[in-house]
C-alpha positions, -999 to 999 in steps of 0.1 A, spaced: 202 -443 -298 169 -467 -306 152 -469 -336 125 -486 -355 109 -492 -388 75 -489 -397 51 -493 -420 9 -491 -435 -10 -488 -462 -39 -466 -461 -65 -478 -482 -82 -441 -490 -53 -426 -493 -56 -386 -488 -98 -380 -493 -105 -355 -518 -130 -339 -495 -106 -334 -468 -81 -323 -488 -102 -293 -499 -116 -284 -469 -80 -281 -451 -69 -260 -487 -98 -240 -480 -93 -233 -439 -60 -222 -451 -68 -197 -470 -96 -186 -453 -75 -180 -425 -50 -156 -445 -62 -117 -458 -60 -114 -499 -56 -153 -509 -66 -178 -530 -57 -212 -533 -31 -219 -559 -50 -235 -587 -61 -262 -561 -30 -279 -557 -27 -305 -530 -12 -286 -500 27 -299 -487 14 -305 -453 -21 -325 -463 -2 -356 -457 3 -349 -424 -36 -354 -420 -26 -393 -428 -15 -392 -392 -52 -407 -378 -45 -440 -397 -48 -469 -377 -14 -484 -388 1 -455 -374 -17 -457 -339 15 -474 -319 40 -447 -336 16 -413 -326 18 -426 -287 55 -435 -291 56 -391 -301 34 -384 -270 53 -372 -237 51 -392 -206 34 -380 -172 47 -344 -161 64 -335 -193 61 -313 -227 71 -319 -259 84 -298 -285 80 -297 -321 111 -285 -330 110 -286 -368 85 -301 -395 99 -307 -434 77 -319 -460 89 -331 -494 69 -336 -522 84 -353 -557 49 -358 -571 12 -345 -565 1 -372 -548 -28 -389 -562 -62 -384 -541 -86 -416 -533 -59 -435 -539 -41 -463 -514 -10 -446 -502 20 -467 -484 36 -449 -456 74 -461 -446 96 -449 -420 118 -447 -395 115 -434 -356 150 -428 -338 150 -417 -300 183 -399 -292 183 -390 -254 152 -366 -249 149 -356 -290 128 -376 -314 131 -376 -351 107 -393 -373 110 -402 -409 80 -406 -429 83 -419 -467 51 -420 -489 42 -439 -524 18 -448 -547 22 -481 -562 58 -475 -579 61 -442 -572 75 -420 -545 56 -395 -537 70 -376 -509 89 -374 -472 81 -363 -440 102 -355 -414 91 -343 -379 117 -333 -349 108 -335 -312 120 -329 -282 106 -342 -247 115 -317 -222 100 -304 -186 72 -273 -179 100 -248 -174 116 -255 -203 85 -247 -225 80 -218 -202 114 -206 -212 105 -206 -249 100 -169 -258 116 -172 -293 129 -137 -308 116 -103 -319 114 -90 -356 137 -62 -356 134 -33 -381 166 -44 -393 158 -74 -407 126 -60 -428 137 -61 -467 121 -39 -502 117 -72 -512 95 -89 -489 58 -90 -490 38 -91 -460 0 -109 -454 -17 -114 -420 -40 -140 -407 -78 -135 -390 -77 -145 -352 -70 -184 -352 -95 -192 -332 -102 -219 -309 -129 -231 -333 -103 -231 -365 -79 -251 -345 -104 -274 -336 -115 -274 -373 -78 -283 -384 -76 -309 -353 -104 -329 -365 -87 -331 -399 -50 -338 -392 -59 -366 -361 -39 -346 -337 -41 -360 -305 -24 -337 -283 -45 -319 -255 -24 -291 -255 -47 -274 -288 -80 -279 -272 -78 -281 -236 -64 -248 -216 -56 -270 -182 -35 -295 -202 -16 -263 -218 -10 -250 -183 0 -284 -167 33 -284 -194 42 -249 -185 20 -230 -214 -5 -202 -203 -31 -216 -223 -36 -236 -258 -19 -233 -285 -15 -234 -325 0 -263 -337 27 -260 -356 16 -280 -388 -11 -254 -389 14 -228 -386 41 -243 -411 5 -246 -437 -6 -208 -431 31 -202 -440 31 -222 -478 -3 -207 -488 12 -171 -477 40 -181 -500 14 -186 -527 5 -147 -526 43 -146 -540 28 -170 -572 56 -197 -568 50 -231 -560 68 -247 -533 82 -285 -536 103 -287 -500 95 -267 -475 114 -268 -436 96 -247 -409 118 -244 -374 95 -238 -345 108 -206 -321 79 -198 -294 46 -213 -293 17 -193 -306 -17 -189 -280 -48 -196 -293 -65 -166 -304 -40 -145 -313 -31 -134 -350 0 -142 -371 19 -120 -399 43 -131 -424 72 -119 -438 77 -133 -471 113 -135 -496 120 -151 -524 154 -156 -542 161 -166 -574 195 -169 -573 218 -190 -570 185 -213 -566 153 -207 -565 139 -204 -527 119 -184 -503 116 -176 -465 90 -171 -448 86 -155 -410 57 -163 -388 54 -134 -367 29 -125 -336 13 -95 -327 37 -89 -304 66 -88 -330 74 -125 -320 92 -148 -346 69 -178 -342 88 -196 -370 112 -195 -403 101 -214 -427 123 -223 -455 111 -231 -491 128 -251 -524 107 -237 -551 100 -254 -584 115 -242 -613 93 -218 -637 106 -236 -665 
């Protein structure tokens, strides 16, 4: 196993403007919802991604000639609101562990810790990712509890929107021939977006979220439209899951929430 620690300071921190316009693509993009009194999304640190400090770790995530990579799972903690226009340190470790890839990502404010990132890889070949056909949403698993919300088509243009704002660099999202080079039939969502449509359809639930873990299953096309199937406990702790679903009945991915207490 390698690993290495890393480290930047980004002057702007997260940019209030940005921050709103990926609050509001999110919730444009879901039926019935409103952003929940403007709070910072979990994922809008992911859009820290595009600062230059960072540069040497995003190509150390890209795959090398003739392979794929897969995100396998994305967690974002968050012990305070971060602070907007403000600089924000970004610590962390990268460990490479055969083909996988986990990345650690801690964030502050002066004194204060403000939350964690952690993102899971895996480098693998085209048939592998052609192989990836996650599972179906049986009847059985449907619940009088859970609430369900759907998304307009993600377009081409909305991923590109959401692109331009988190700095991701991987072809795959824009460019149909580099999709179908890795074994993929054409571009596709990327999971932050996915794992961000999946908090703000928690929010039609009114509970806030302060952890949230989202396990990728099958790749989503571009173009298509998601559903989500969303539960919340309240016992022992408080918690929710949410499914990402296709039209074709296709878990995407789970998502699983930590939710902040209502008192």
């Amino acid at each position: 196993m390698a690993e290495n620690r890393f480290s930047t300071l980004v002057p702007d921190g997260l940019v209030p403007e940005d921050v709103a316009l990926l609050r509001n693509l999110l919730c444009d993009l879901l039926c019935d919802c409103a952003p929940h009194g403007g709070r910072t999304p979990l994922i809008a640190p992911a859009m820290l991604l595009g600062a230059p400090g960072l540069a040497p770790l995003i190509e150390r995530m890209q795959p090398s000639a003739n392979m794929g990579v897969v995100h396998e799972s994305q967690m974002f903690r968050q012990m305070r609101p971060p602070s907007l226009a403000i600089p924000l340190a970004i610590k962390g470790l990268v460990e490479d562990i055969g083909a996988a890839q986990r990345v650690e990502f801690d964030l502050s404010q002066g004194e204060n810790a403000v939350g964690t990132m952690e993102t899971r890889l895996r480098f693998v070949a085209p048939e592998v990712i052609q192989s990836l056909k996650g599972t179906r949403f049986r009847d059985a698993m449907d619940d009088p509890e859970m609430r369900w919300i759907e998304t307009g088509a993600l377009s081409q243009t909305l991923v590109n929107t959401y692109l331009d704002l988190s700095h991701d660099p991987n072809p795959i999202h824009r460019d149909d021939d580099a999709a179908r080079a890795i074994g993929l039939s054409q571009t596709v969502v990327p999971g932050m977006l996915i794992a961000g449509l999946s908090e703000v359809a928690l929010q039609a639930r009114e509970v806030v979220a302060r952890e949230m873990r989202t396990r990728f299953l099958a790749p989503l096309p571009v173009g298509e439209r998601l559903r989500f199937a969303i539960r919340v406990f309240e016992a022992p702790k408080a918690r929710a899951r949410v499914f990402a679903i296709s039209g074709k009945d296709q878990i995407v991915a789970i998502t699983d929430f930590h939710l902040e207490s209502s008192h």
